[in-house]
N, C-alpha and C positions, 0 to 999 in steps of 0.2 A: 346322703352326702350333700353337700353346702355349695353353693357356686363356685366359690371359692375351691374349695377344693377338686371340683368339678372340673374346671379352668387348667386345675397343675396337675391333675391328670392325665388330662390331651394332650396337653406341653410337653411333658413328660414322655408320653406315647409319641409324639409325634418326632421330638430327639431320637428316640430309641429307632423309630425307622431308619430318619435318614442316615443314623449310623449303623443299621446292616444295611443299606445301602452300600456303604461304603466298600464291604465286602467283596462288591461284585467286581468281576474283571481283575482281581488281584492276583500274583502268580501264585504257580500250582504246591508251594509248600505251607500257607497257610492261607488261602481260601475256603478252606472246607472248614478250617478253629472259626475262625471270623463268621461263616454262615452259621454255625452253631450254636456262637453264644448270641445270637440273633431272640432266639428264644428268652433268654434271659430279660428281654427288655418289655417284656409281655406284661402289662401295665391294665389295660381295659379288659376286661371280659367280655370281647365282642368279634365282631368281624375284622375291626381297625388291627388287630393284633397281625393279620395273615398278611395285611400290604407292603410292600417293599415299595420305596421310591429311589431310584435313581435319578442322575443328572450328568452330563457333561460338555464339554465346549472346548472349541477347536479358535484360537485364536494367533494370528499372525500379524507381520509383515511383508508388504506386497509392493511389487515394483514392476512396474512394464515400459519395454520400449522400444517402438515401433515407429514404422518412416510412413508417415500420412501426411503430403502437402497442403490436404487442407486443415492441418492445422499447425501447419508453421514450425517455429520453434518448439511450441507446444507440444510436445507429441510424448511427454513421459508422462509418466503417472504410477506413483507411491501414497504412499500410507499406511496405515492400521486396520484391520478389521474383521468380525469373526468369518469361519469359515462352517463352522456347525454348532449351532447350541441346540441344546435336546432334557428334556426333562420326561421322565418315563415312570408312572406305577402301576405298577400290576400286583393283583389278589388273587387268592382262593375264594370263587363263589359259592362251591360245592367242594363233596369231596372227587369230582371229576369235571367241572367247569374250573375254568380260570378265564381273567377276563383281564386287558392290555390298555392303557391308555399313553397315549405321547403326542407332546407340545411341540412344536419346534419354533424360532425365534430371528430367524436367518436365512437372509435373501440367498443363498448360495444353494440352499435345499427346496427339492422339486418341487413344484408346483408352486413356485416366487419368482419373477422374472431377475435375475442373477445382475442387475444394475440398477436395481430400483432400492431404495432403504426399506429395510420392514425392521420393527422390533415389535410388533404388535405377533401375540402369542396365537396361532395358529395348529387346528386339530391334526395330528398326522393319523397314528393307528387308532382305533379306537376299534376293538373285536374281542368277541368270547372263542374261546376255545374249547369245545364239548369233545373229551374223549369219550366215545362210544367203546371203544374197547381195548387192549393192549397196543392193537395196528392200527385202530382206524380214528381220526378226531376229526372233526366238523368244526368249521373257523366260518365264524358269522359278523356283521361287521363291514370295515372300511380299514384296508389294510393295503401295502403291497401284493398284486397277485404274484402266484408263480409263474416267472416267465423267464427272466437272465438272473443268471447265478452269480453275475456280479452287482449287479441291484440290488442282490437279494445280502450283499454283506453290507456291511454298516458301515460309514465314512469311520469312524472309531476305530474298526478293524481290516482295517485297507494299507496300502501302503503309502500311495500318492497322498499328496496336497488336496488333487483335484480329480472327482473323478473327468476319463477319457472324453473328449468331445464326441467319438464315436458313439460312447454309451449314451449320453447324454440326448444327444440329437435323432438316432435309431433306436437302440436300445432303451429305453430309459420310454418304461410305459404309465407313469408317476401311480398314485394309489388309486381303488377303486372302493366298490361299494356292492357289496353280494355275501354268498357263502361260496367256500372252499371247503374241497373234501381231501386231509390228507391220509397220505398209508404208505406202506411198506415193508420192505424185511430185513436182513441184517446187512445185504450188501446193495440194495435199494432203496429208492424210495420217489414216490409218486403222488401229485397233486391234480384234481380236476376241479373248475369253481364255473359256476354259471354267478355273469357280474354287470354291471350297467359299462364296463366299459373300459378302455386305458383313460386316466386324469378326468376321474370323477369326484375326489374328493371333497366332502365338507357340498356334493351339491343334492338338490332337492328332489325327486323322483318326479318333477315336470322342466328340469333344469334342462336349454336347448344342448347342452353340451354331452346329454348320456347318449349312449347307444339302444336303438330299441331292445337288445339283448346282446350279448358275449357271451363265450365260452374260449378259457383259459386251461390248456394244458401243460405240465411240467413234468420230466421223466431223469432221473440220474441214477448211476451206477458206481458203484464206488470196490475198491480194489477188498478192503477189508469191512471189518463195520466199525472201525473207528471214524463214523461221516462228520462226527461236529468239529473235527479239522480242519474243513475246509470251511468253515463258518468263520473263518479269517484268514487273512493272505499269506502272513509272517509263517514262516513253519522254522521253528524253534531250532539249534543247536541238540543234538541227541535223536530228533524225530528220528522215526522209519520210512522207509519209503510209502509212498498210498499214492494213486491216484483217482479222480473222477472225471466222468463223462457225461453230459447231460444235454440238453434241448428243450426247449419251449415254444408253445405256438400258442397266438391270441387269434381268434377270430371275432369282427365285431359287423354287425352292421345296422345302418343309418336312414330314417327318412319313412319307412312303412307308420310311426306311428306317431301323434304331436310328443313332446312339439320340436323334434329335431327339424330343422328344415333342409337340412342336402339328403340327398336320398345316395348312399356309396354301402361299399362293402371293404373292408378294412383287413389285411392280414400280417399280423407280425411273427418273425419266426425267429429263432438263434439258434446254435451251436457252441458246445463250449467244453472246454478242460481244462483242469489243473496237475500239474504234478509236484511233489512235494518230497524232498530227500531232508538228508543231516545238513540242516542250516541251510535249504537253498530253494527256492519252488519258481516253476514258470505257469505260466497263464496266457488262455486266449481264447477269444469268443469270436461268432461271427452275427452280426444281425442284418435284419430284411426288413423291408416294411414296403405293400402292396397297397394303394390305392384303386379302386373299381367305383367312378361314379356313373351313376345311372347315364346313360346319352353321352357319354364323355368316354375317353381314353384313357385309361390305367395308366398308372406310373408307379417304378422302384427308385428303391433307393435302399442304397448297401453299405455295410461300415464293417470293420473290424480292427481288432488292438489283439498285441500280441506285447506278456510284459513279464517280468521275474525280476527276483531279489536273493541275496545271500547275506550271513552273517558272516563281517569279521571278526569278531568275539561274542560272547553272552549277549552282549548288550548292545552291538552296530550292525546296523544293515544296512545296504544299498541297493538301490533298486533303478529300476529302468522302465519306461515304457514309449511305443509305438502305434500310431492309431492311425485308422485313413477311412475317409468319410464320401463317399462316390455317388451325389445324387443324380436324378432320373435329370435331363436337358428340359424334360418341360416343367420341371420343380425347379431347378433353378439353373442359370445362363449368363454370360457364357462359362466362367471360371464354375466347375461342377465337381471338382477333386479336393478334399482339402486333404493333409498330412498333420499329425504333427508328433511332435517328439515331447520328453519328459524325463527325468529322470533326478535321483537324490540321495539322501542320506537321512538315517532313522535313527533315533538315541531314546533304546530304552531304558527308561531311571530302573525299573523294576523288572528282572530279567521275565522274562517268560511272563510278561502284561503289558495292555495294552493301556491302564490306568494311566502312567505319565508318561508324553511321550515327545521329543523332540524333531524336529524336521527341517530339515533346507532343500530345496527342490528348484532345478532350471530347467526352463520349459523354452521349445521353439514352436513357431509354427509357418510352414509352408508355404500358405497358403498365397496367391500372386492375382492379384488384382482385384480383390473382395470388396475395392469401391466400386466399381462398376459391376456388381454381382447381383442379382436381383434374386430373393426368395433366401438368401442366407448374407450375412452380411462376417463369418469365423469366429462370432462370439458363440463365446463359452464361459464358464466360470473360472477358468483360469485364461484367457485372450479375450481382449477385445477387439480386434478384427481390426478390418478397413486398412489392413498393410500390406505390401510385398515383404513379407520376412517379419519375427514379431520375437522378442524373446521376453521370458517370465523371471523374476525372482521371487520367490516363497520360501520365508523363516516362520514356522508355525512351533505352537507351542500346545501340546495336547492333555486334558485331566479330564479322569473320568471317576466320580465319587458315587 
């Protein structure tokens, strides 16, 4: 074969992916024709044939307005801009390995500080997945570990704008770097991962930011064994009832070996459920996080959100959510409670997917004197703080190919 033809080939092969790509996240009456004629497009006689590439991106209109003297009149702030951009391929290595990689491109995703511009392409999962057997797979890599069930769903498949400040600031133990073992049975299922850590990502096994070691456990229970249900928030018009129940705990600790330099012990813990009816589901988690440094005093700090949504027809949803964030007085002083509220409206183009999606969302927050607040100042990716009283506007526009 000739360069040339070599060239259109690829080309060729590499069209044909991203459109079973496109397949994915489609609703449930012709996603499975779309994944099949996938095969079709099978061009190279090589590995390139097994990859799927996905993509998607979360982009809006944004408006905030809050009463901050110091900054005068000034005190709104609108604009454009994305809320998630995500680029994902995954293959078959074997005929029992598969292996994940995804980019992300957007300040508003973990481990990006949420006011600072980035469009510079950043590693998120990158992990092999070895099924050892029916129940049991070995997840190797740099991945989300199991820990909050709402972490663990994808801004794609969520309902808000924005995930919760609670999660965010407690919950929210960004990715790591280790293996995971998971397993289970028809109405379970259970994760254990020895890891360098919560927010180790993309760093280097002398990086001061690991933990000398972690260990990550995850346990849930689920009413039926339909579980990839709850692997998005929306529960459709027609569903049946199901609910799940779950909990996670990290333990890390710090300082025994270079080159961390605090010497602490670290514990994160949550709680959490969903219930899910015809067209309506509520949700609610709680999380913890334990500070122990060596010679010093421990400190907590607690959050929880409590949120649900219903369809008005096939295709409208509304939703609500509640979150409150109660840190430890010597983490931060004097204001240590925030609150805040949320809630909106969802339009999907394509009934039962989460492929194209519409949103308006207004958001408050609580929170009362976070200028003078030392150790939190109520930023979040949907507030930015420094006010008595704050509200949101968010118009998003959601596609996932």
């Amino acid at each position: 074969m000739n360069k040339l033809a070599q060239i259109s080939a690829i080309t060729i092969a590499s069209s044909a992916g991203l459109a079973a790509a496109g397949s994915l996240d489609l609703d449930r009456a012709y996603a499975s024709e779309l994944r099949s004629d996938a095969g079709a497009y099978s061009v190279l006689n090589s590995n390139a044939s097994n990859i799927t590439v996905s993509a998607g991106f979360r982009f809006g209109y944004n408006a905030n307005f809050r009463d901050n003297d110091s900054l005068g009149d000034d005190d709104t702030t609108i604009g454009f801009g994305f809320q998630t951009t995500e680029i994902r391929v995954s293959g078959q290595v074997t005929d029992s390995i598969t292996a994940t990689m995804s980019f992300g491109f957007n300040e508003y995703l973990y481990g990006i500080d949420p006011f600072e511009d980035s469009d510079t392409a950043y590693l998120e999962d990158a992990y092999a997945d070895w099924a050892i057997n029916d129940t049991f797979t070995l997840r190797m890599g740099q991945f989300i570990q199991s820990f909050s069930a709402g972490r663990s769903i994808s801004e794609f498949h969520g309902t808000n704008v924005f995930r919760s400040g609670a999660e965010q600031e407690v919950g929210d133990v960004g990715f790591t770097q280790g293996v995971e073992a998971h397993f289970g049975g028809d109405t379970w299922s259970g994760a254990i991962g020895f890891t360098d850590g919560p927010d180790t990502d993309g760093a280097d096994f002398a990086d001061s930011s690991e933990a000398d070691w972690a260990l990550n456990a995850r346990f849930d229970f689920f009413s039926d064994s339909d579980k990839a249900r709850f692997d998005h928030r929306a529960s459709w018009r027609g569903s049946s009832n199901a609910w799940r129940l779950g909990g996670g705990l990290i333990y890390a600790t710090y300082g025994s070996t270079n080159p961390t330099p605090s010497d602490r012990d670290d514990l994160w813990y949550t709680i959490d459920g969903a219930y899910q009816g015809d067209g309506w589901q509520i949700n609610a988690a709680f999380f913890g996080m334990n500070t122990d440094p060596d010679g010093g005093s421990d400190t907590d700090t607690t959050a929880f959100e409590v949120g649900g949504s219903m369809f008005f027809n096939d295709q409208t949803e509304g939703y609500a959510r509640f979150d409150m964030i109660m840190f430890d007085d010597a983490v931060v002083s004097p204001e240590d409670t925030f609150s805040f509220l949320a809630g909106g409206v969802n339009h999907y183009l394509v009934p039962e997917s989460h492929a194209a999606r519409l949103t308006a969302e207004l958001g408050y927050s609580f929170q009362d004197g976070a200028a003078q607040t030392s150790g939190f100042d109520g930023e979040t990716s949907a507030f930015l703080g420094d006010s008595d009283g704050e509200f949101t506007l968010s118009l998003m526009a959601q596609f996932m190919f």
